[in-house]
BAMI-695714 format. One record per residue (C-alpha): residue number from 1; residue in three letters; chain; x, y, z. Coordinates in steps of 0.02 Angstrom, whole numbers, plus 50000, padded with zeros to 5 digits. Layout:
BEGIN
(node NUM "ALA" "A" (X Y Z))
...
***
This chain:
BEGIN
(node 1 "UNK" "A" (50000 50000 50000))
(node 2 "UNK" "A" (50072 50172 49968))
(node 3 "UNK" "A" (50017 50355 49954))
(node 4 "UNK" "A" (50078 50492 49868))
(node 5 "UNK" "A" (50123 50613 49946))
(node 6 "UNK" "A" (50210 50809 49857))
(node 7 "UNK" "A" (50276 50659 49714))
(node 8 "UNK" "A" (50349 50571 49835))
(node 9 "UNK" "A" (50273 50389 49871))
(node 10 "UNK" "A" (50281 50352 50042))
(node 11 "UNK" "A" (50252 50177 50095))
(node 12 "UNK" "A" (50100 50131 50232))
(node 13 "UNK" "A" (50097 49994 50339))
(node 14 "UNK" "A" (49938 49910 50411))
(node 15 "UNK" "A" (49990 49990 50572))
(node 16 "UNK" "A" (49961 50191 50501))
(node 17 "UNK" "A" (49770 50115 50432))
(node 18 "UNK" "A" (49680 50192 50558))
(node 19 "UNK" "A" (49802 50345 50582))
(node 20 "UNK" "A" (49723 50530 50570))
(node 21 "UNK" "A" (49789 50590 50399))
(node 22 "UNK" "A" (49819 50769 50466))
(node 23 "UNK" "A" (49917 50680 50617))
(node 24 "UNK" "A" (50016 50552 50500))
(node 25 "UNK" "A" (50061 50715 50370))
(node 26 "UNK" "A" (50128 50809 50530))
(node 27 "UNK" "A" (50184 50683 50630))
(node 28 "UNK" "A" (50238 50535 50513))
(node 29 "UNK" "A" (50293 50636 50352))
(node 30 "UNK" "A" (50361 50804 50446))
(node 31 "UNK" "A" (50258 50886 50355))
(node 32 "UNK" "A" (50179 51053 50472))
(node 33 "UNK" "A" (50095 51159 50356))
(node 34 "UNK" "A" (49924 51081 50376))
(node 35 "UNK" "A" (49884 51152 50539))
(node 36 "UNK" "A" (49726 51078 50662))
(node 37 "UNK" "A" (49637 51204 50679))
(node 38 "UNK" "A" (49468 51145 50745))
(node 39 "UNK" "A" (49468 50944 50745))
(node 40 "UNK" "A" (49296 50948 50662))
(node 41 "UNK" "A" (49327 51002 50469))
(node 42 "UNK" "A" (49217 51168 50498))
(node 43 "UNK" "A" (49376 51281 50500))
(node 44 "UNK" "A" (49468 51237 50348))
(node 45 "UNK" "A" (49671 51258 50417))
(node 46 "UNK" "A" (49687 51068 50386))
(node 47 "UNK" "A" (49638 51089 50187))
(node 48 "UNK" "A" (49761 50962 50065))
(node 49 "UNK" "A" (49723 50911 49901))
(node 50 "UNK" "A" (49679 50733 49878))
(node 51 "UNK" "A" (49692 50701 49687))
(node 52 "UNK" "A" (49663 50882 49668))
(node 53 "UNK" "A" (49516 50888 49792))
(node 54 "UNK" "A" (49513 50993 49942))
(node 55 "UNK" "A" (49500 50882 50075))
(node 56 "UNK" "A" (49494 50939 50270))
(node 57 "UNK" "A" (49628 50804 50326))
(node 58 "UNK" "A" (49574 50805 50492))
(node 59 "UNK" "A" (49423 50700 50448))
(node 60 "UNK" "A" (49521 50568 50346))
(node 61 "UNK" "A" (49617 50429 50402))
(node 62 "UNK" "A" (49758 50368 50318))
(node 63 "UNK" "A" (49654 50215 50259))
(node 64 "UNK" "A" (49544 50311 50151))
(node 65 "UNK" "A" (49681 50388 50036))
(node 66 "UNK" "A" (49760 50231 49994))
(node 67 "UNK" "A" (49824 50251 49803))
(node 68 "UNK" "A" (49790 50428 49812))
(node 69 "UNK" "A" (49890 50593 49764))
(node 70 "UNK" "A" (49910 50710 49881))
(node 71 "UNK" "A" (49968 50884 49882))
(node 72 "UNK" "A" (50016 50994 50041))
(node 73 "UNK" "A" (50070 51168 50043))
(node 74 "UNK" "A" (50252 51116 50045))
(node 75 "UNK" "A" (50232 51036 49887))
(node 76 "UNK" "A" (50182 51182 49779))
(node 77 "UNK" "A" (50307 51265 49784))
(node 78 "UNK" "A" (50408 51282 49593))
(node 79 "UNK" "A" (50529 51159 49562))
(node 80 "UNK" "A" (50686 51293 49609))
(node 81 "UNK" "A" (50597 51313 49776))
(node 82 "UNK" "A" (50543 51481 49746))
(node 83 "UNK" "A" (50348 51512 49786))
(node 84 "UNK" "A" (50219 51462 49667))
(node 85 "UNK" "A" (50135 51602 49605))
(node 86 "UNK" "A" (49993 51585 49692))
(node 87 "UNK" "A" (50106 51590 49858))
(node 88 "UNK" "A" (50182 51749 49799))
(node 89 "UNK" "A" (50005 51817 49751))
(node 90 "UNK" "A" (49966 51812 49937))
(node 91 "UNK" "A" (50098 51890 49986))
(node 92 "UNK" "A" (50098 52026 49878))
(node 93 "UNK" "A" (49919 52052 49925))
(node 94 "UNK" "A" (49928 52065 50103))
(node 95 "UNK" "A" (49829 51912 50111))
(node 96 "UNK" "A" (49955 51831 50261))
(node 97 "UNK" "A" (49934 51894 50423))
(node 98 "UNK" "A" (49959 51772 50563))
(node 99 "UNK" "A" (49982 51631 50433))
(node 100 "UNK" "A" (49883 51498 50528))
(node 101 "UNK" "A" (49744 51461 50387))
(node 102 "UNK" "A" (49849 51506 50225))
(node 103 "UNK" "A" (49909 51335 50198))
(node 104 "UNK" "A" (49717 51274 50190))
(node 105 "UNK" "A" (49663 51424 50103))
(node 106 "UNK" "A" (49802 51448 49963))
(node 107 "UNK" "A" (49756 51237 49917))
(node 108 "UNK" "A" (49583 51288 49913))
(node 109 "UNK" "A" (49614 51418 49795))
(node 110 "UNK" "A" (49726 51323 49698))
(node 111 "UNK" "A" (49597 51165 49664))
(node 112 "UNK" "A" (49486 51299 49614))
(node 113 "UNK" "A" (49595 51384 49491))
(node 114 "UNK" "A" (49636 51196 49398))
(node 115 "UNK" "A" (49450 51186 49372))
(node 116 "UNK" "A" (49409 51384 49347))
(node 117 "UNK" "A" (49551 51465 49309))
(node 118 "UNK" "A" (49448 51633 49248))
(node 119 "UNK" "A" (49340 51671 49400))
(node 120 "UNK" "A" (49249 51824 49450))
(node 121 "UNK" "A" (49256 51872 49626))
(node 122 "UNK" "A" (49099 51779 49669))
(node 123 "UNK" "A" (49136 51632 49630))
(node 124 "UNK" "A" (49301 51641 49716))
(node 125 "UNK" "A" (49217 51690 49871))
(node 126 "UNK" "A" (49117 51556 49870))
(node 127 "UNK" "A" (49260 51433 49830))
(node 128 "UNK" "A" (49339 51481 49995))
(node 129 "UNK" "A" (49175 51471 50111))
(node 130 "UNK" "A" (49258 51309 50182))
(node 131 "UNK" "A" (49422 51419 50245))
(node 132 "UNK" "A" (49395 51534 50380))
(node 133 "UNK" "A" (49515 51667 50397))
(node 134 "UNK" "A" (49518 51767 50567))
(node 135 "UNK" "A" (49656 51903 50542))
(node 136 "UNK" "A" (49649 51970 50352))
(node 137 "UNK" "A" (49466 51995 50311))
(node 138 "UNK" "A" (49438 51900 50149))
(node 139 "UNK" "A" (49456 52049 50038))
(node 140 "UNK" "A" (49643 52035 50004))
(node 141 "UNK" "A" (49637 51841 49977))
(node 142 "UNK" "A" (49506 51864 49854))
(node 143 "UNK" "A" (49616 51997 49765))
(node 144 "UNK" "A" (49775 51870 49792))
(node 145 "UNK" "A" (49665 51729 49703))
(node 146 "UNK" "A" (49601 51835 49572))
(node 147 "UNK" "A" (49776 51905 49548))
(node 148 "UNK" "A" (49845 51733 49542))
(node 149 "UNK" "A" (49706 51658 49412))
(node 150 "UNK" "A" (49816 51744 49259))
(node 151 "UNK" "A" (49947 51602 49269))
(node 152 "UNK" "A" (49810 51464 49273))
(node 153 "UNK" "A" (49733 51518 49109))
(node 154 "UNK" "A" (49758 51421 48975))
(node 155 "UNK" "A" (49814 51503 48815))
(node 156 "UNK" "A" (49697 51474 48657))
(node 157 "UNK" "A" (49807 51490 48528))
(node 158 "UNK" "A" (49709 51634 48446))
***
C-alpha cells in the first residue's frame, strides 16, 4: 500500500490504517503546514488536496487515501523552491497575516483555479467558504486569488 504524497510515494503499513491523515502528514511525514485548527473540518486550516480535491485532513484517516495523490502546501512550491505564484500572490496582496489558515486556504484556491482558472470574485468567494480566515478579512485573499488566476489560464492559441 502506498500514498503519494508532494511526488513522493511514501510507503504505509497496516499499522498507520487507522492513523488521522492530518496527524500522520505532521507527525509521520514532517510535514507542518496543515495546521489543526478545529478537529471537526468546519475551520478549513487542515485543507490538502487529495487528487486535486480539497480535502479537510482532519476527517480522513490514512486508510481512506490509499492510492491517492496528495498535495500539501510544501509541495507547491516551483521546482527551484521559489513560491508558486499563487504563494507569491498572497503575499503581495497582504493576504498573510498570522499565517495559521493560508496553507488550507492557498490549496483551496489552487483546486479551484485547475477547474476555473477565469473566475469572478463571486465565485472565488464562494470557493473559499470552507476556509475561515480570522486576521485578514477575505478581501485581500480574494484579490490574491484573482491576481493569481492569470497564470492558470490556459492560452487558446488565437
Amino acid at each position: 500500500m502506498q500514498i503519494k504524497i508532494n511526488r513522493k510515494i511514501i510507503a504505509i503499513t497496516d499499522a498507520l490504517l487507522e492513523k488521522n491523515l492530518l496527524e500522520f502528514i505532521r507527525e509521520d511525514c514532517d510535514l507542518t503546514g496543515a495546521k489543526n485548527g478545529c478537529g471537526i473540518g468546519a475551520c478549513g486550516a487542515c485543507t490538502i488536496l487529495v487528487n486535486n480535491n480539497p480535502t479537510k485532513a482532519c476527517r480522513k484517516f490514512v486508510k481512506d487515501v490509499i492510492d491517492a495523490e496528495i498535495l500539501t502546501i510544501e509541495g507547491l512550491e516551483n521546482s527551484d523552491g521559489t513560491p508558486h505564484p499563487l504563494q507569491q500572490a498572497f503575499m503581495d496582496a497582504g493576504a498573510i497575516q498570522c499565517g495559521f489558515c493560508t496553507p488550507g486556504m492557498v490549496l483551496t484556491a489552487h483546486a479551484f483555479l485547475l477547474k476555473n482558472p477565469q473566475p469572478t470574485r463571486e465565485q472565488i468567494r464562494k470557493a473559499i467558504t470552507g476556509n475561515l480566515c480570522r486576521c485578514t478579512g477575505y478581501q485581500q485573499i480574494v484579490d490574491a486569488i484573482e491576481m493569481a488566476s492569470k497564470y492558470y489560464s490556459i492560452p487558446t492559441g488565437e
